[in-house]
matplotlib code that plots the C-alpha trace (Angstrom):
import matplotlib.pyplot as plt

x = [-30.7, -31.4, -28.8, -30.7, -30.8, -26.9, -26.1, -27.7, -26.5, -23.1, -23.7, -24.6, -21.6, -19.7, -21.6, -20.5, -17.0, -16.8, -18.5, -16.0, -13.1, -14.6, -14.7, -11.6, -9.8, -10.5, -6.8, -6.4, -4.6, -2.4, -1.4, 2.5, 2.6, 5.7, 9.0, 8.0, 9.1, 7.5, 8.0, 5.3, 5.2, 3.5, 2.6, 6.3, 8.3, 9.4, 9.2, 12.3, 11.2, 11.4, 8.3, 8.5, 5.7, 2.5, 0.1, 1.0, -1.5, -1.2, -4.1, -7.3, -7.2, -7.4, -10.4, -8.4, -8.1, -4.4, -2.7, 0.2, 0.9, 2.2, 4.8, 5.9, 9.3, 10.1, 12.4, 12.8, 15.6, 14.5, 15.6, 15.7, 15.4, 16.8, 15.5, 16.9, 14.4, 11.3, 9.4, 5.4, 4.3, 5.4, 7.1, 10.1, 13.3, 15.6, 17.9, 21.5, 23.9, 26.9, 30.1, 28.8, 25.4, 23.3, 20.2, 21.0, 18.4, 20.2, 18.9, 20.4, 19.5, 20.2, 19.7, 19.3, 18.2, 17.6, 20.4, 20.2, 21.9, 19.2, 21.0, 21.2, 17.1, 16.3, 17.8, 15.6, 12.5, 14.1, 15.0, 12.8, 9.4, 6.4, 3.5, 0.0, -1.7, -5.1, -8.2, -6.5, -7.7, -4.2, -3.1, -1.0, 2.0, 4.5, 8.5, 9.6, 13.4, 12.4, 11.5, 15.3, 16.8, 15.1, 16.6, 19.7, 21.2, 18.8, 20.1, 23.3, 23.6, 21.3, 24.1, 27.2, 25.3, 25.1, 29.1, 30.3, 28.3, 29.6, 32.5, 32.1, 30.4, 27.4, 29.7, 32.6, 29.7, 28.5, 32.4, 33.2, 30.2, 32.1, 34.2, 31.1, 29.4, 32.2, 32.6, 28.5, 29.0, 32.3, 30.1, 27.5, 28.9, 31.2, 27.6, 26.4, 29.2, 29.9, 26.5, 25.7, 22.5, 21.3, 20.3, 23.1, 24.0, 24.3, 24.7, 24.5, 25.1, 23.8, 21.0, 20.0, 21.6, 20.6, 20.2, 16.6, 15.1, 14.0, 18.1, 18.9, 16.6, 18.1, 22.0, 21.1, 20.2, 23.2, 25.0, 23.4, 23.7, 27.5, 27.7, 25.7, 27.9, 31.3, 30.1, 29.4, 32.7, 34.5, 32.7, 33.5, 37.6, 37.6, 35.3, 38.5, 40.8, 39.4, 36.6, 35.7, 34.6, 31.1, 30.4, 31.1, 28.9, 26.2, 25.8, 26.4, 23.4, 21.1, 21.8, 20.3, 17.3, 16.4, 13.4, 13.8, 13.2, 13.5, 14.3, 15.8, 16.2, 19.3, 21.5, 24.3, 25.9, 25.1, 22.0, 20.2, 18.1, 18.8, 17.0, 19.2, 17.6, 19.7, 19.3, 19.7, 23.1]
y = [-43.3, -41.6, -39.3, -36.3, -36.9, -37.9, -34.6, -32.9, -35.0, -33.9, -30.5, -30.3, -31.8, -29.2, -26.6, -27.9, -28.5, -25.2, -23.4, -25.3, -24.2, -20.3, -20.6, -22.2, -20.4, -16.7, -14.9, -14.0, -10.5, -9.7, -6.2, -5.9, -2.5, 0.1, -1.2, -4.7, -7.1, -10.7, -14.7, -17.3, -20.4, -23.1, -26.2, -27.5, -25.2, -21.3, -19.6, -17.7, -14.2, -11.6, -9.1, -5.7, -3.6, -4.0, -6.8, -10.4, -12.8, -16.1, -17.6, -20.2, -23.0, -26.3, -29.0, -30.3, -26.9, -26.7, -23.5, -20.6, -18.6, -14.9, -14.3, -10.6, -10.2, -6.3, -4.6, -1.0, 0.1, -1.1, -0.6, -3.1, -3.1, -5.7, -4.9, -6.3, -5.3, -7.5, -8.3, -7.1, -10.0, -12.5, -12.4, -13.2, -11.1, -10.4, -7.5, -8.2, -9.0, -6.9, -7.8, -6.8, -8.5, -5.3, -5.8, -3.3, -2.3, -2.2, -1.3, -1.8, -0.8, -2.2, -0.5, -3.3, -3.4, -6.3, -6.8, -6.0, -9.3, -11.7, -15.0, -13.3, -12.7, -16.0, -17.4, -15.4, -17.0, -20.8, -20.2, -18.1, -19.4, -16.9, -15.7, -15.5, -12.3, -12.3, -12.2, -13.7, -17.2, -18.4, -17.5, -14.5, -14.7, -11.9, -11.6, -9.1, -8.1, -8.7, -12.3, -12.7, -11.4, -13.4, -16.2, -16.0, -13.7, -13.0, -15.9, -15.1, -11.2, -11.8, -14.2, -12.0, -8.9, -10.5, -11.8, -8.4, -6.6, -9.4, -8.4, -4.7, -3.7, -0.8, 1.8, 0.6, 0.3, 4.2, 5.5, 3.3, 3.9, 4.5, 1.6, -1.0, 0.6, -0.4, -3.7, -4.0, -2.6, -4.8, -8.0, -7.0, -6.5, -10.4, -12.2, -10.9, -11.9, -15.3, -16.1, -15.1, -12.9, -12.5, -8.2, -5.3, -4.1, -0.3, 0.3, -1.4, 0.3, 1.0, 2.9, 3.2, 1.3, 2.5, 1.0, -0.2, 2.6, 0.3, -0.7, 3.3, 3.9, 0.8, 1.9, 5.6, 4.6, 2.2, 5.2, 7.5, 5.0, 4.7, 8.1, 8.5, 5.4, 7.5, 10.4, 9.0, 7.4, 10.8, 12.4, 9.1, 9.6, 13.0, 12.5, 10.2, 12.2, 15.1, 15.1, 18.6, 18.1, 16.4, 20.3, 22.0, 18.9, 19.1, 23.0, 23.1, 20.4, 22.6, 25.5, 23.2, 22.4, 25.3, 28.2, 31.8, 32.7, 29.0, 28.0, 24.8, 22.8, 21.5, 19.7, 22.0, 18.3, 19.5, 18.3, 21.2, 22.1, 25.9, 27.1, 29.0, 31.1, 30.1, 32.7, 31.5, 33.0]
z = [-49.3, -52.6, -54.2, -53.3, -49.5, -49.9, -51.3, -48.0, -45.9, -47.1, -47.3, -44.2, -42.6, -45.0, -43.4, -39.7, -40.7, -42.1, -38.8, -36.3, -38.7, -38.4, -35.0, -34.2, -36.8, -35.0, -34.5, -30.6, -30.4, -27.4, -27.0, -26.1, -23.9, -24.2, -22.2, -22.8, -25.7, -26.1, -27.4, -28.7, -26.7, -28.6, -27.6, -28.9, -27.9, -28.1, -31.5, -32.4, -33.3, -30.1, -30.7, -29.9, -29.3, -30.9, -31.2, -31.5, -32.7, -30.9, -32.9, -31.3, -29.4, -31.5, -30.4, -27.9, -26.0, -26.8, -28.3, -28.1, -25.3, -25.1, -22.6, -22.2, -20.5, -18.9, -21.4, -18.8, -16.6, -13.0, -9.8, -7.2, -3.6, -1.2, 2.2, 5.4, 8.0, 10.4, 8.0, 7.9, 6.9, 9.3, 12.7, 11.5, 11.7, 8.6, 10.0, 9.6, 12.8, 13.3, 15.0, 18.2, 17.7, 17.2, 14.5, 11.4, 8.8, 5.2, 2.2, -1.2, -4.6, -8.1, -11.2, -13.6, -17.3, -20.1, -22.3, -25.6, -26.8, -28.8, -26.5, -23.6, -23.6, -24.8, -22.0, -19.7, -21.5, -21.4, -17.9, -15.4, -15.4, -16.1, -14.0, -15.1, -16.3, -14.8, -17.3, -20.1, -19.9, -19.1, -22.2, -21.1, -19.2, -17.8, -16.5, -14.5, -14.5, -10.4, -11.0, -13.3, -10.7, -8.1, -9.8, -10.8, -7.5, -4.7, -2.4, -3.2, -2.7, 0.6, 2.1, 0.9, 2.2, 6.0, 5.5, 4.7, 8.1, 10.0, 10.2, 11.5, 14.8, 14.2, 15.2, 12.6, 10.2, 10.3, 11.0, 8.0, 5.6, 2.3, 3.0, 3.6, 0.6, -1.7, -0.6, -1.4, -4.9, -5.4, -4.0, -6.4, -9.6, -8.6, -7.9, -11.3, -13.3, -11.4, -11.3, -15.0, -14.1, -17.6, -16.7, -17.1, -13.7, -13.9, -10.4, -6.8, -3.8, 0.0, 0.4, 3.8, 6.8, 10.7, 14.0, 14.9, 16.9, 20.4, 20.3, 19.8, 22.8, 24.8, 24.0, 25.0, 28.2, 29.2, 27.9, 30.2, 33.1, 32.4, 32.5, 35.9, 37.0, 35.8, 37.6, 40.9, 40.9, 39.9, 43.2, 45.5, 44.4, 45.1, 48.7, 49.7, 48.7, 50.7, 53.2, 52.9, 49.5, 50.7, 52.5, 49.4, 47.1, 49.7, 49.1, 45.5, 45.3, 47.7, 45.8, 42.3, 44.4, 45.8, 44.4, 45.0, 48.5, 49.4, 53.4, 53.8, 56.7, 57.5, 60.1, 61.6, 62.6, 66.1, 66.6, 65.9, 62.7, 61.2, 58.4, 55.6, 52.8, 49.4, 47.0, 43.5, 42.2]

ax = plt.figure().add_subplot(projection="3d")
ax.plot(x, y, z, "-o")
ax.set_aspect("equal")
plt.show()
């Protein structure tokens, strides 16, 4: 090879070096929307700096696909619902038991927001794993203060939640609703502390708590039967205790029964049938 052609020959592979180093040397932007704050993973490990919002530049992948990831962690006040109801997913059924075995739907809300403390959100990225925004090329990652609180208390409050209805029946729960409600917010604040959920608890309290409706309509009609039950007894004492009594029940019934102008057949006890107009009083 002359020295000509070994001059163009390394040009060229300049030239190709150079392209793959333009290529792979293009910055990738991710946009960090308001309430959120953000970390660099890189293939070794978290970078220390905590963006805020803004753009973050997590660079190209090298030749061997590798490179940084952006994960966004939720830096708003959020509110979270635990719900204790059947669930619409699946025929299971998560209402809570009372004393008296009666099914209760219970809400609770938590007002949570990320701490401000440097430590406190690192720990949050080192310990709750991320979920995959979608059209990023997996490159994009998000936490919820839902999924932090997922997994440092959910179990935990869910559990202590069914203890402290245990041990009330349904009526003791509604006569007694400022009571229960304390011992939620008490339970609450104790599973955040012992369990070192890295979010600030700003409140946690009862939100909804009732009777399924098919167990309202079931209890209103053993009530009603008890009562009919109740009644019937009332009439049989006072039929013992005085014979004359069935006349004046017989008539007082009759007199429910009948329409304006009504004739009524009835037995004289005699035998005979005589027919008595009962006006309506």
């Amino acid at each position: 090879m002359n020295f000509k052609k070994f001059v163009r020959v390394i040009a060229l592979i300049a030239l190709s070096v150079g392209a793959v180093v333009i290529v792979t040397g293009c910055a990738k932007i991710v946009n960090l929307p308001p309430g959120y704050v953000g970390k660099i993973l890189t293939p070794t490990g978290w970078e220390s700096k905590i963006y805020e919002m803004g753009q973050i530049d997590i660079g190209d992948l090298d030749n061997s696909g590798r490179g940084n990831r952006a994960v966004m962690l939720e830096a708003t006040s959020v509110t979270i619902k635990e719900q204790f109801k059947t669930s619409d997913k699946d025929d299971e059924d998560h209402r809570i038991m009372s004393k008296d075995r009666i099914p209760l739907v219970v809400d609770i809300y938590m007002q949570t927001q990320l701490p401000t403390d440097k430590r406190m959100r690192d720990s949050i990225f080192a310990q709750v794993t991320p979920k995959l925004e979608k059209g990023d090329e997996g490159r994009v990652f998000t936490i919820t203060l839902q999924d932090v609180y997922e997994r440092f208390a959910k179990m935990t409050i869910r559990g202590k939640t069914r203890e402290i209805f245990s041990r009330y029946t349904a009526d003791e729960v509604m006569t007694n609703y400022n009571r229960v409600n304390k011992e939620i917010k008490a339970m609450v604040s104790d599973t955040f502390m012992r369990n070192k959920v890295p979010l600030d608890l700003i409140d946690g309290q009862l939100s909804n708590v009732k009777v399924d409706p098919e167990i309202w309509k079931a209890m209103n009609k053993r009530m009603a039967a008890e009562s009919d039950v109740k009644t019937i007894n009332l009439i049989g004492d006072a039929i013992r205790r005085n014979p004359g009594y069935v006349q004046k029940y017989k008539w007082d019934q009759l007199e429910k029964i009948a329409g304006k102008g009504t004739t009524i057949i009835v037995n004289d006890g005699g035998g005979r049938d005589v027919g008595y107009n009962v006006p309506l009083r």
